[in-house]
mmCIF file of the C-alpha atoms, coordinates in Angstrom:
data_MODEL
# 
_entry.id   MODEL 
# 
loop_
_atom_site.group_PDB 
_atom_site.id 
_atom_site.type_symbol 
_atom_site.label_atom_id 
_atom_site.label_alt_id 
_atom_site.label_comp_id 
_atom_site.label_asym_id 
_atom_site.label_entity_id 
_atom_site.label_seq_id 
_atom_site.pdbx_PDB_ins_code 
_atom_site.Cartn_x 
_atom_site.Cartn_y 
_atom_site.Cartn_z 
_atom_site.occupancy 
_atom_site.B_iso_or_equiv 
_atom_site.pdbx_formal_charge 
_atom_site.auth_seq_id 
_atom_site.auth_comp_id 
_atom_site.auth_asym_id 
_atom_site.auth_atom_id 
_atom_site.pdbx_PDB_model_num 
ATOM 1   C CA . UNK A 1 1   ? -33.175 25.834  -84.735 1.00 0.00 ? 1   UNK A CA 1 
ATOM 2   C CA . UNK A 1 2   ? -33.936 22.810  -82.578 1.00 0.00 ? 2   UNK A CA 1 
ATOM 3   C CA . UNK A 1 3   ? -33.217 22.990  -78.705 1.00 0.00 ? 3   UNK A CA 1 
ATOM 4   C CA . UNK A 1 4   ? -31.188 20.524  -76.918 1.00 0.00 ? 4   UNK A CA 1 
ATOM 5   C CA . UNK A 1 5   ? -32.573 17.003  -76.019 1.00 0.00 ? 5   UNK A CA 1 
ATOM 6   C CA . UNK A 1 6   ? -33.586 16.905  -71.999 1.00 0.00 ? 6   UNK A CA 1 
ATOM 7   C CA . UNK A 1 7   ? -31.117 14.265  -71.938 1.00 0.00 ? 7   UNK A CA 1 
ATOM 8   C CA . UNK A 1 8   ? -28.246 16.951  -73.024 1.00 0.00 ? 8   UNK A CA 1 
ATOM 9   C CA . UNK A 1 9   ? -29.091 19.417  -70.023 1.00 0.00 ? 9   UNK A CA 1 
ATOM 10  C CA . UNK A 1 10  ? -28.631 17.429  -66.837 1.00 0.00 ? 10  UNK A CA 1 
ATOM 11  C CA . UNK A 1 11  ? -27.626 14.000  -65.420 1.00 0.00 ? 11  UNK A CA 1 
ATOM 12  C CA . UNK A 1 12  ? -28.171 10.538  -66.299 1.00 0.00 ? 12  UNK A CA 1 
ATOM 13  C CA . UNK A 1 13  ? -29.344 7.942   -63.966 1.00 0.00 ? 13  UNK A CA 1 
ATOM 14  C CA . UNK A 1 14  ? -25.998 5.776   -64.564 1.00 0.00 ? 14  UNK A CA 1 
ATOM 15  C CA . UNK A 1 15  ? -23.905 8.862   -63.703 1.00 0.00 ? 15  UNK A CA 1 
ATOM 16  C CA . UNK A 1 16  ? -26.212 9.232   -60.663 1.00 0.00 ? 16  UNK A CA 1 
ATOM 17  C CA . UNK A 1 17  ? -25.914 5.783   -59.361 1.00 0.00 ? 17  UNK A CA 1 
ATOM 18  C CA . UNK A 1 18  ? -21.696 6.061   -59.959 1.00 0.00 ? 18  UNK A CA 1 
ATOM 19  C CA . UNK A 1 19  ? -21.593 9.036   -58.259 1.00 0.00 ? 19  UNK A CA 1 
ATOM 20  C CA . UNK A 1 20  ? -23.614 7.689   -55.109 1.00 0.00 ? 20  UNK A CA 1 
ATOM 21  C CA . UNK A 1 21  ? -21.449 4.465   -55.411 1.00 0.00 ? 21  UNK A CA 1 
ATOM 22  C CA . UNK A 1 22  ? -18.472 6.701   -55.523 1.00 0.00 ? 22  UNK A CA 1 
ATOM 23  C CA . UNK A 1 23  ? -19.182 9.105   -52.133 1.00 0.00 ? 23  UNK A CA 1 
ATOM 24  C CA . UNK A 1 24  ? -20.738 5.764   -50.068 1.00 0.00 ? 24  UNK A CA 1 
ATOM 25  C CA . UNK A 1 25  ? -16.830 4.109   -50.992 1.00 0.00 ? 25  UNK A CA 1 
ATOM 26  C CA . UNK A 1 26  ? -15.581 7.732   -49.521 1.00 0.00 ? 26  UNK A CA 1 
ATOM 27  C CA . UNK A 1 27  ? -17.461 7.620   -46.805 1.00 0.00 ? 27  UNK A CA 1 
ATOM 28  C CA . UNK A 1 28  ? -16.943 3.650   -45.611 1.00 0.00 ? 28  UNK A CA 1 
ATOM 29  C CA . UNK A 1 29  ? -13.292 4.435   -46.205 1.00 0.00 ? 29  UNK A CA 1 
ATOM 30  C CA . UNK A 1 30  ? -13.385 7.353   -44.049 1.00 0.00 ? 30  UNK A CA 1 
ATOM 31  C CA . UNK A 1 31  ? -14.960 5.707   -40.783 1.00 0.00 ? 31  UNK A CA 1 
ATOM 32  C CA . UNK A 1 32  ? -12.797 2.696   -41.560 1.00 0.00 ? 32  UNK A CA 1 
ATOM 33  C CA . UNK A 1 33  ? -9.375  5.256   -41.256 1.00 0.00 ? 33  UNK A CA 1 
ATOM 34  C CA . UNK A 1 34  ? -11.236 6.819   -38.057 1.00 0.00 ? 34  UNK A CA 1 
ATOM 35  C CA . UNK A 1 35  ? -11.775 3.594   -36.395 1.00 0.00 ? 35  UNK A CA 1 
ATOM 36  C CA . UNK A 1 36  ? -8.235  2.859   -37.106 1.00 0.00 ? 36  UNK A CA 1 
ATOM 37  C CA . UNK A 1 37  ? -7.185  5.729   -35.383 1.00 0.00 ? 37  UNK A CA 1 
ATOM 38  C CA . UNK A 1 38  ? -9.059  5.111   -32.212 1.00 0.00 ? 38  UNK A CA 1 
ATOM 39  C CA . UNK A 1 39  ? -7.866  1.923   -31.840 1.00 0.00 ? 39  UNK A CA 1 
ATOM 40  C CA . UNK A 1 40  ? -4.466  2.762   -31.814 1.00 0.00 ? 40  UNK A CA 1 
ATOM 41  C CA . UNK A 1 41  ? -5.267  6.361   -29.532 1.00 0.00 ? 41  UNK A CA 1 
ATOM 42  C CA . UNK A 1 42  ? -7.228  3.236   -27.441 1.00 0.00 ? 42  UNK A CA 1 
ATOM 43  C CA . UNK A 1 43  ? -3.696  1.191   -27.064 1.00 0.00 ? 43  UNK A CA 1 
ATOM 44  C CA . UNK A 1 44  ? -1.450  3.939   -26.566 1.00 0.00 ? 44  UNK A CA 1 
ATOM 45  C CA . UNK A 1 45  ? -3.628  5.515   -23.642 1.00 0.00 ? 45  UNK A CA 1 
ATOM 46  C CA . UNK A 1 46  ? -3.884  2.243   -22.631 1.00 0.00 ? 46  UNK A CA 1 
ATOM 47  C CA . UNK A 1 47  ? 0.220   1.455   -22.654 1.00 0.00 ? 47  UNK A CA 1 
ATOM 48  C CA . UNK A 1 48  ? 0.158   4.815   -21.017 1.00 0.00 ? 48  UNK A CA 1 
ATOM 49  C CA . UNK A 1 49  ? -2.231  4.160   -17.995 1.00 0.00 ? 49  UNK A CA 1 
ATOM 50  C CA . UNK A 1 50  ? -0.016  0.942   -17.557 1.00 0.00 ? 50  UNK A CA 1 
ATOM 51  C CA . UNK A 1 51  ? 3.409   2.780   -17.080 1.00 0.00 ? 51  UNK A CA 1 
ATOM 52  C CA . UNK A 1 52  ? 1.824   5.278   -15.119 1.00 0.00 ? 52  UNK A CA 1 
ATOM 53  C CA . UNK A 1 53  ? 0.828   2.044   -12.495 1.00 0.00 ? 53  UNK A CA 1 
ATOM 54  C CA . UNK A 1 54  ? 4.679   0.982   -12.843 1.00 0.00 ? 54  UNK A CA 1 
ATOM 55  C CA . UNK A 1 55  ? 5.860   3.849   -12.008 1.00 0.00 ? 55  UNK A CA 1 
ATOM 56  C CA . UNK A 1 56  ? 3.305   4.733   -9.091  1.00 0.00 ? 56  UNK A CA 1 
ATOM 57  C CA . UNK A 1 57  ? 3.758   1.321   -7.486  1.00 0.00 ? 57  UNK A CA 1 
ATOM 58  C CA . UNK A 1 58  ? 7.621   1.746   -7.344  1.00 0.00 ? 58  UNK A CA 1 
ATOM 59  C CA . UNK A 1 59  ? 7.218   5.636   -5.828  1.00 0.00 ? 59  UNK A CA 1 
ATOM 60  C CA . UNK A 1 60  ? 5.426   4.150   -3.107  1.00 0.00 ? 60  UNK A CA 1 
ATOM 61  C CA . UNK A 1 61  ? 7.946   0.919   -2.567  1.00 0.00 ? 61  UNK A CA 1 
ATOM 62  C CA . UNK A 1 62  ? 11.066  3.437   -2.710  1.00 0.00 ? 62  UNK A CA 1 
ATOM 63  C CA . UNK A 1 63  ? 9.343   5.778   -0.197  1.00 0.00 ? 63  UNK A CA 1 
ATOM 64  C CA . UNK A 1 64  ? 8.379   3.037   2.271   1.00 0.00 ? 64  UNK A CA 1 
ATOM 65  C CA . UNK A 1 65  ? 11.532  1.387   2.025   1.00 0.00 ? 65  UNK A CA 1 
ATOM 66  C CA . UNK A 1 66  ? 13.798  4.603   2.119   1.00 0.00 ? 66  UNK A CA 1 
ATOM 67  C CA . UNK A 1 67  ? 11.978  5.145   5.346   1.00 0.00 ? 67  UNK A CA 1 
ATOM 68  C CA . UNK A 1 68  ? 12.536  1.587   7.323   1.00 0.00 ? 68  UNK A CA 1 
ATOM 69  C CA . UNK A 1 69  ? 13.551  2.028   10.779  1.00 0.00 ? 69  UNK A CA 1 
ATOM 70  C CA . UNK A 1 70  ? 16.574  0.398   12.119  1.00 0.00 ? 70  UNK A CA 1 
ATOM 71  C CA . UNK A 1 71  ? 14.298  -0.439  15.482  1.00 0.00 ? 71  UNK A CA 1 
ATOM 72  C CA . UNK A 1 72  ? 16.595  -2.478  17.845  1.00 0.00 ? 72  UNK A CA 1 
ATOM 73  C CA . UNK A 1 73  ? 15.659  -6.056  19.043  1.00 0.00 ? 73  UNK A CA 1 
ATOM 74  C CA . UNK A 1 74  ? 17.416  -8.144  21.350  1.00 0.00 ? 74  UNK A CA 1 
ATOM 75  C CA . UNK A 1 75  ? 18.120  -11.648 20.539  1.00 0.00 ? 75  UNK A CA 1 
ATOM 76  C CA . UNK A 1 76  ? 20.027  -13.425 23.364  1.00 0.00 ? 76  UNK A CA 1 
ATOM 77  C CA . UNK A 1 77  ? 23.081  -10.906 24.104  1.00 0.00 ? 77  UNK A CA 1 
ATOM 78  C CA . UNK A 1 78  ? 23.429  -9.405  20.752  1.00 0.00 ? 78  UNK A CA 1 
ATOM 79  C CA . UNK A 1 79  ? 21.087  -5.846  19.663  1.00 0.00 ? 79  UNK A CA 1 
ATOM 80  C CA . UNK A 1 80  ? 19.575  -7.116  16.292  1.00 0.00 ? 80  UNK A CA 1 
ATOM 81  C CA . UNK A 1 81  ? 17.310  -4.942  13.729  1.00 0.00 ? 81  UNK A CA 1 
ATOM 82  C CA . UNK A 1 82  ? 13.960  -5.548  13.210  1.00 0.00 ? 82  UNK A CA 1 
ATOM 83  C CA . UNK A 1 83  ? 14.138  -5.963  9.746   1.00 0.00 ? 83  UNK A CA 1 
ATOM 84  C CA . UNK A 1 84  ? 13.122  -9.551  8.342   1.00 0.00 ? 84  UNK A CA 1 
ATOM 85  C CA . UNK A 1 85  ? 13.909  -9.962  4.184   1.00 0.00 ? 85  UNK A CA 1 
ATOM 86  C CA . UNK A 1 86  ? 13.647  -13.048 2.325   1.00 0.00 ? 86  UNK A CA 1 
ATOM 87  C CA . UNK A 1 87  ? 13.981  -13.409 -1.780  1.00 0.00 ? 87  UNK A CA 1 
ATOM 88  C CA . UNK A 1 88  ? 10.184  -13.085 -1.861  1.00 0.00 ? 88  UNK A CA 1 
ATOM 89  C CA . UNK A 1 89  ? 9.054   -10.987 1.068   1.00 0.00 ? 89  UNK A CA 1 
ATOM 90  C CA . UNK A 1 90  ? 9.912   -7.832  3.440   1.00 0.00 ? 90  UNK A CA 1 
ATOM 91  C CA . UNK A 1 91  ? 8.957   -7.262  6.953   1.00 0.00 ? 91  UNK A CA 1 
ATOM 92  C CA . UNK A 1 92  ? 9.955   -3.818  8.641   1.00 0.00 ? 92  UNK A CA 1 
ATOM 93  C CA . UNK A 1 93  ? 9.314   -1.315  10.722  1.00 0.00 ? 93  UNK A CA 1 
ATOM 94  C CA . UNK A 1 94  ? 8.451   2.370   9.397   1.00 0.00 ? 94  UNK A CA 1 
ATOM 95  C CA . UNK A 1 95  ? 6.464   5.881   10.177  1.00 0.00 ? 95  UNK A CA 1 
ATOM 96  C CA . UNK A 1 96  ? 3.119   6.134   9.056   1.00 0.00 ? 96  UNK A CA 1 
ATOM 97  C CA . UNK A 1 97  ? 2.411   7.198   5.872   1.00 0.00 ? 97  UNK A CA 1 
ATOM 98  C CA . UNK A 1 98  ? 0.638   10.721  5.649   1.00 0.00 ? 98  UNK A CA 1 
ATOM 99  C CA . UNK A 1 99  ? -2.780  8.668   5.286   1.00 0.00 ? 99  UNK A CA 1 
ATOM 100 C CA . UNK A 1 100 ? -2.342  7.539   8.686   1.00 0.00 ? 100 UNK A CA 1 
ATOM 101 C CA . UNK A 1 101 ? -1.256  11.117  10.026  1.00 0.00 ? 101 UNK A CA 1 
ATOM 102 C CA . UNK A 1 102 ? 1.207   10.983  13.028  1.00 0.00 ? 102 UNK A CA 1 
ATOM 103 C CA . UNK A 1 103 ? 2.241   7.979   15.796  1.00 0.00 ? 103 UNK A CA 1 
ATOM 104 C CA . UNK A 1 104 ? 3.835   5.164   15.986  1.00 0.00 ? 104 UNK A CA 1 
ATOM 105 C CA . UNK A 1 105 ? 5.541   3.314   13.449  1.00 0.00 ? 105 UNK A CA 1 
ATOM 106 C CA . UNK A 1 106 ? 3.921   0.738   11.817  1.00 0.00 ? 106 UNK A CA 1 
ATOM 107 C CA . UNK A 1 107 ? 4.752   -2.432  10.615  1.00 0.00 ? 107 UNK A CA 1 
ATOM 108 C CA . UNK A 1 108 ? 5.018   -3.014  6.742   1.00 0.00 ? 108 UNK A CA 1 
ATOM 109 C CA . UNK A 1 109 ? 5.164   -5.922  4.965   1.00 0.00 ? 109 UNK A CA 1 
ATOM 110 C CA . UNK A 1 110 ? 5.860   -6.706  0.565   1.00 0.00 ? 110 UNK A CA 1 
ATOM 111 C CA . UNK A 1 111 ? 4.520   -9.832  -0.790  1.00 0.00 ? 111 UNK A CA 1 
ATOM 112 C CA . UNK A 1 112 ? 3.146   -11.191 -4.044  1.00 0.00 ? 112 UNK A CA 1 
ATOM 113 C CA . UNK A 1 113 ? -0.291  -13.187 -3.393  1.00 0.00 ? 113 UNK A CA 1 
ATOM 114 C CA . UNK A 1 114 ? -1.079  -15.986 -5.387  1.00 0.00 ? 114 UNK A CA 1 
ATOM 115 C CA . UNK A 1 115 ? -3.109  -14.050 -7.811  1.00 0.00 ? 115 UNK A CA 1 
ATOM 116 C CA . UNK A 1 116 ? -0.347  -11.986 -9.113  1.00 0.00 ? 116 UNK A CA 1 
ATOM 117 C CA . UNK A 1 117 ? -1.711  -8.852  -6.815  1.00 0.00 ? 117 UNK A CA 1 
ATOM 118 C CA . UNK A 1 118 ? 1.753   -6.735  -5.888  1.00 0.00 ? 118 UNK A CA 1 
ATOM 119 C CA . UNK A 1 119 ? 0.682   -6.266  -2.035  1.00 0.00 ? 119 UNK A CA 1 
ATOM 120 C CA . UNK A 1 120 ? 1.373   -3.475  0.360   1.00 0.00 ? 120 UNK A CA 1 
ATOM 121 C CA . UNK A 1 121 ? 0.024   -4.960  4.217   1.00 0.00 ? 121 UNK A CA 1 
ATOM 122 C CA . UNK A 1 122 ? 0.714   -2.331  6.884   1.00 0.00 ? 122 UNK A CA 1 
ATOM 123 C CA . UNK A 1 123 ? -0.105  -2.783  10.849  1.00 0.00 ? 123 UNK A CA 1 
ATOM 124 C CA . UNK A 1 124 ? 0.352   -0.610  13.921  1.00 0.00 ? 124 UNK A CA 1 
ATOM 125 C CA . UNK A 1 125 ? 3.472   -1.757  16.177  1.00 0.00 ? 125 UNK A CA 1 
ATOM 126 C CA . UNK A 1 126 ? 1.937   -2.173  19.194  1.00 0.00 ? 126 UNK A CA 1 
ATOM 127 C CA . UNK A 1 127 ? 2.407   -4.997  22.243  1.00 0.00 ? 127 UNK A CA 1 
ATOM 128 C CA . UNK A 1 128 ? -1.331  -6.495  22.161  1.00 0.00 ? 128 UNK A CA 1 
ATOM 129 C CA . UNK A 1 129 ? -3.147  -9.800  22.494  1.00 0.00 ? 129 UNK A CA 1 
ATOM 130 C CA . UNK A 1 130 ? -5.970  -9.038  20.587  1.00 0.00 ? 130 UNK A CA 1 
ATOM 131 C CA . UNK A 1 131 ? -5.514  -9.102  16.838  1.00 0.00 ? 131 UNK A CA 1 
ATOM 132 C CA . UNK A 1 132 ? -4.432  -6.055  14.829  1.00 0.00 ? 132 UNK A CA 1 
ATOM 133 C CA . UNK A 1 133 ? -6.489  -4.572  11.760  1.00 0.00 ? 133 UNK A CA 1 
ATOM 134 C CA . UNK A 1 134 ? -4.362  -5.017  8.928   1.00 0.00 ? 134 UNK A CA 1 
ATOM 135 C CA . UNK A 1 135 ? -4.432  -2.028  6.294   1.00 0.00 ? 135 UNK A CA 1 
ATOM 136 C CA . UNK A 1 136 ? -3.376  -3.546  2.547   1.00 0.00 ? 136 UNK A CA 1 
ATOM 137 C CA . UNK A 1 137 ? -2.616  -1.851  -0.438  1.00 0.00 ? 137 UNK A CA 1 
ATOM 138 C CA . UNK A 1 138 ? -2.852  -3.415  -3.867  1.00 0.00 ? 138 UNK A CA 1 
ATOM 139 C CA . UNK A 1 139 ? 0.373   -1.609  -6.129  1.00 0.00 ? 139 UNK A CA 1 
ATOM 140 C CA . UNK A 1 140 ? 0.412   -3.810  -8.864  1.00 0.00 ? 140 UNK A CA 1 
ATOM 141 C CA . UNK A 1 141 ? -2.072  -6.329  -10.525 1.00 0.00 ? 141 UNK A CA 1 
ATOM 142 C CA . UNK A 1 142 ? -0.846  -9.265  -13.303 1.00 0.00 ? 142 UNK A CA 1 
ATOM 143 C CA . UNK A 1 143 ? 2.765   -9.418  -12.063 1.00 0.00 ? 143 UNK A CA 1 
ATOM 144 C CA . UNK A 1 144 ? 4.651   -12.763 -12.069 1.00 0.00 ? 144 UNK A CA 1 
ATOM 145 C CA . UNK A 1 145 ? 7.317   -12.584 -10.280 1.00 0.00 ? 145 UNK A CA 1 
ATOM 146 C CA . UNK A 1 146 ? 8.637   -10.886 -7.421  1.00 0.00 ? 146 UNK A CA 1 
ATOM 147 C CA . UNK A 1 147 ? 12.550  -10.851 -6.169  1.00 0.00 ? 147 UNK A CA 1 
ATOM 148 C CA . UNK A 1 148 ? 14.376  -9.107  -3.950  1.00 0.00 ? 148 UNK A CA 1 
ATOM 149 C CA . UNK A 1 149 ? 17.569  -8.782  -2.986  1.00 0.00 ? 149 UNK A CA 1 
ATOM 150 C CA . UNK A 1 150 ? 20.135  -7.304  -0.119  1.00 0.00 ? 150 UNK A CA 1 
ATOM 151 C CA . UNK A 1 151 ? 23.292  -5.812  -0.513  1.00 0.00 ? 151 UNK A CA 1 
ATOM 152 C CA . UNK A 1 152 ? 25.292  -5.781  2.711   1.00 0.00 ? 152 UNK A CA 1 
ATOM 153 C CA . UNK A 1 153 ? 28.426  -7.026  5.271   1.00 0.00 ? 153 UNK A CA 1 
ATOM 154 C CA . UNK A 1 154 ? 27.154  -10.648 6.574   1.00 0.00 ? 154 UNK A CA 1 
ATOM 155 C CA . UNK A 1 155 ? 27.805  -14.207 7.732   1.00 0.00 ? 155 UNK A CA 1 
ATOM 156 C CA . UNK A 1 156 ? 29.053  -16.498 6.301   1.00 0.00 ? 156 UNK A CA 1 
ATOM 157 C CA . UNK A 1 157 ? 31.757  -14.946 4.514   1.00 0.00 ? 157 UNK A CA 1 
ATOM 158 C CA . UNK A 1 158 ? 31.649  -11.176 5.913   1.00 0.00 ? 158 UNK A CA 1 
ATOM 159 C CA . UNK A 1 159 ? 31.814  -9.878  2.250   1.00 0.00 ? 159 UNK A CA 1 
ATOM 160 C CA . UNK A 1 160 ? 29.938  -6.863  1.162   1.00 0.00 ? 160 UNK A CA 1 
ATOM 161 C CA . UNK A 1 161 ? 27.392  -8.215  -1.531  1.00 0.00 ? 161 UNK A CA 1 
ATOM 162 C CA . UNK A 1 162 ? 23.932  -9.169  -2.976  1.00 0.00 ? 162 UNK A CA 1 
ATOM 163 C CA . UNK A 1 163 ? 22.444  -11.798 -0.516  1.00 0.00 ? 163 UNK A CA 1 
ATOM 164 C CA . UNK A 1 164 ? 18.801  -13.277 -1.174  1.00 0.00 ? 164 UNK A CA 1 
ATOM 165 C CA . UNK A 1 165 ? 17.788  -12.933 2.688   1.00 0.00 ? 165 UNK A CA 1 
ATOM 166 C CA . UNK A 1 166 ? 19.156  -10.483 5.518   1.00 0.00 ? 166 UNK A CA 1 
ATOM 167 C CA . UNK A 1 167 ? 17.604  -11.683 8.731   1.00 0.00 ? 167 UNK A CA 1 
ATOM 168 C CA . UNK A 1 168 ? 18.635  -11.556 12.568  1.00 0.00 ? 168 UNK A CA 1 
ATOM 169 C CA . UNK A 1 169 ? 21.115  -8.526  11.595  1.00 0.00 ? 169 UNK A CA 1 
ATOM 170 C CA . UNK A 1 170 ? 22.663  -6.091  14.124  1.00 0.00 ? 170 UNK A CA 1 
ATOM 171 C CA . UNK A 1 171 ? 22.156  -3.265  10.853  1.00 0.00 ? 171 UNK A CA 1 
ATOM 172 C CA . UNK A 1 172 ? 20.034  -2.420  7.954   1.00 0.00 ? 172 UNK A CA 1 
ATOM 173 C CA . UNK A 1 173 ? 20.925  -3.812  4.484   1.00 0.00 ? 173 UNK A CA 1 
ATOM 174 C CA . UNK A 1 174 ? 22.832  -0.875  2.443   1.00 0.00 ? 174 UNK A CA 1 
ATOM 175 C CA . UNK A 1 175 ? 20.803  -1.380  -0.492  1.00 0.00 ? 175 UNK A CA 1 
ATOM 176 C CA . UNK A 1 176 ? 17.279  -3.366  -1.439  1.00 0.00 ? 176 UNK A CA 1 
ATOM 177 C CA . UNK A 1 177 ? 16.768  -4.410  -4.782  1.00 0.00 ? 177 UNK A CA 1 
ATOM 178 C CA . UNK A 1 178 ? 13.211  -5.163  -6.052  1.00 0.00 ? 178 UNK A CA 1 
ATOM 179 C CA . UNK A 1 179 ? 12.463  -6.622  -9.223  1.00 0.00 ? 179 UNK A CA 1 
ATOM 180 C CA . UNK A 1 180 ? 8.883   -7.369  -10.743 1.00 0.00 ? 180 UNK A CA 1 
ATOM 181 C CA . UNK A 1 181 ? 8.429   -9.285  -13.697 1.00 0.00 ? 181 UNK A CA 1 
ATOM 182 C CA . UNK A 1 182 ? 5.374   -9.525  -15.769 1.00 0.00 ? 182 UNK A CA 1 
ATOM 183 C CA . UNK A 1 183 ? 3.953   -12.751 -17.937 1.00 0.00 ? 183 UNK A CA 1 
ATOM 184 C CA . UNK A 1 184 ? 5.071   -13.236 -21.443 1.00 0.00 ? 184 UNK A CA 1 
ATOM 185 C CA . UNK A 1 185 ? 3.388   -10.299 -24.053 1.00 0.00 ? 185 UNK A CA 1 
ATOM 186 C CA . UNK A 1 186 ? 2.756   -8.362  -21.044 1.00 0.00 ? 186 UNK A CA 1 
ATOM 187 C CA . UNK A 1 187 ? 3.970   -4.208  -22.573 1.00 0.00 ? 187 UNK A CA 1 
ATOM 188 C CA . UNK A 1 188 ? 4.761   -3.532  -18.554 1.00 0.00 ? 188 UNK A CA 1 
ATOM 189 C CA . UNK A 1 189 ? 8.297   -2.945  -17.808 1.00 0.00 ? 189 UNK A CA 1 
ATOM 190 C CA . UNK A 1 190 ? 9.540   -2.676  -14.276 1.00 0.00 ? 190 UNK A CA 1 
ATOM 191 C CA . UNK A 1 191 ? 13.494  -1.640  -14.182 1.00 0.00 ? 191 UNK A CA 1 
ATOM 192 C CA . UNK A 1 192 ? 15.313  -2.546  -11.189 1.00 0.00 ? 192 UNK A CA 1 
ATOM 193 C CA . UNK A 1 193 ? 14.721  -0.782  -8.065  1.00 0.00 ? 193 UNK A CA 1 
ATOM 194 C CA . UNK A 1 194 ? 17.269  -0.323  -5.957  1.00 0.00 ? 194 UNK A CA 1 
ATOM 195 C CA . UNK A 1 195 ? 16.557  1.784   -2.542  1.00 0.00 ? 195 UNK A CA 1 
ATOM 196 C CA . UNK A 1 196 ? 19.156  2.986   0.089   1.00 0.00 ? 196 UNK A CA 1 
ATOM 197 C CA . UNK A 1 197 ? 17.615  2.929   3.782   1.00 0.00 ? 197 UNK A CA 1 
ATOM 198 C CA . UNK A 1 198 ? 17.788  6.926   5.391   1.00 0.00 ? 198 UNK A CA 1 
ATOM 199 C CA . UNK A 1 199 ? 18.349  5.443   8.562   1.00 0.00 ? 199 UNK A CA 1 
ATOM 200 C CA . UNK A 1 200 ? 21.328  3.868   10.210  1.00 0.00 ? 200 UNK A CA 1 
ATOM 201 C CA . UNK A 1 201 ? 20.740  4.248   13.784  1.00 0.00 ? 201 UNK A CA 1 
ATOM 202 C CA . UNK A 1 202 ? 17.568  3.375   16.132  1.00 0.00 ? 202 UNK A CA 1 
ATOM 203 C CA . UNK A 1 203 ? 16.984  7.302   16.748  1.00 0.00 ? 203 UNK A CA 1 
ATOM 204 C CA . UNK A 1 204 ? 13.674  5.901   18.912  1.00 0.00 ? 204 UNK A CA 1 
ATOM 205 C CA . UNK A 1 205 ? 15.999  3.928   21.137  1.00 0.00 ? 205 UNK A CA 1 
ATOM 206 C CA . UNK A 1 206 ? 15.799  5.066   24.838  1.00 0.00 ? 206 UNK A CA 1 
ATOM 207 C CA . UNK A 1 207 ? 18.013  2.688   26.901  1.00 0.00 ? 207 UNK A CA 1 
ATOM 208 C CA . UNK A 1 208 ? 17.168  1.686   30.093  1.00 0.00 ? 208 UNK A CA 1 
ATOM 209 C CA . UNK A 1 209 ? 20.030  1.708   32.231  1.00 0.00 ? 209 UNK A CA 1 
ATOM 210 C CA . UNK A 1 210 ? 20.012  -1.056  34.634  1.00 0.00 ? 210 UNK A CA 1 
ATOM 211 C CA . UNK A 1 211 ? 19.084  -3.879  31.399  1.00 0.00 ? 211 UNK A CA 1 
ATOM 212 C CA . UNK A 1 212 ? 21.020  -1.846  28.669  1.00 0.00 ? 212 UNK A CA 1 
ATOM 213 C CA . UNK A 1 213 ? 17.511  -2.292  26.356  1.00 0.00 ? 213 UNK A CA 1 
ATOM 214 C CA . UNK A 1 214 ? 15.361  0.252   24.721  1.00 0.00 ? 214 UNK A CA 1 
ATOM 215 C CA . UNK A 1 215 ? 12.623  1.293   27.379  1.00 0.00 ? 215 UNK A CA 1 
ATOM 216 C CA . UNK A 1 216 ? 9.407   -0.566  26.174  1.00 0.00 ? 216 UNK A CA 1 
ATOM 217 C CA . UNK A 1 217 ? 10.663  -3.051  24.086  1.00 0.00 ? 217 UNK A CA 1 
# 
């Protein structure tokens, strides 16, 4: 009896080359599905880190702002707050923040710069010629618009709601609404914040008998 032809007992070079062919296909579709997946692990950490920033930025607003001081000025014969809010900005007085450790309060201020930068200025309230180092925070970068509101008793009309500036006020608004919108096909969502002063009276207020103002103001 014969034995088998060599060509019987193993592989041909056709079923080699397939075969090759077959696990390169495998492979290319394997990185493609892997690359796939990090691009979309890429946009979702991404969409995360962005919400995170929301959210951060609009801890820190609510904290400052719960915090404003109803510090009394004196405009002519009426006690006013020194509180100054306008649709786009807000000026007021409050205590440091922990990375300023204890003292006087200091003067914050919320703005949008022209660049779409969600600012945070802060100065120390203090009676001097000289300039003042200014301390600013950036919350929020890409953002534009920035509105805010003031919900309150006021002139003309002596109604209780939203006004888009509370100025020259003998109290604190009840409520401050801040809105930030992003540009079109921006994922960022910022939902309305709306933040409720602590304070209602000047608790730093020591009146000076004989002019009926706070000593050193």
């Amino acid at each position: 009896m014969r034995p088998l032809a060599d060509s019987q007992s193993g592989f041909t070079l056709l079923e080699l080359l397939v075969g090759l062919a077959l696990l390169a296909l495998a492979a290319a579709m394997t990185a493609t599905g892997l690359g796939g997946a990090n691009r979309v692990w890429d946009r979702t950490s991404q969409r995360q880190k962005a919400t995170q920033a929301v959210a951060a930025a609009a801890s820190v607003l609510r904290l400052r702002l719960e915090q404003a001081e109803p510090a009394s000025l004196f405009g002519g014969t009426a006690i006013l707050v020194d509180f100054s809010g306008t649709a786009e900005t807000i000026r007021f007085l409050a205590p440091p923040s922990a990375s300023f450790g204890s003292g006087a309060l200091r003067r914050d201020t919320v703005s949008l710069a022209a660049d779409g930068s969600l600012l945070l200025s802060s100065t120390a309230d203090a009676q001097r010629r000289r300039p003042l180092p200014v301390r600013t925070e950036v919350l929020l970068r890409g953002v534009q618009s920035l509105s805010i509101a003031y919900f309150g008793a006021g002139p003309p009309d002596g109604q209780p709601r939203w006004r888009d500036s509370w100025r020259m006020r003998q109290t604190l608004p009840a409520l401050i609404r801040v809105r930030v919108r992003f540009p079109p096909g921006d994922p960022r969502w910022w939902p309305d914040l709306i933040v409720a002063p602590r304070a209602t009276i000047d608790s730093r207020c020591v009146q000076n008998a004989s002019t009926g103002r706070c000593r050193g103001r």
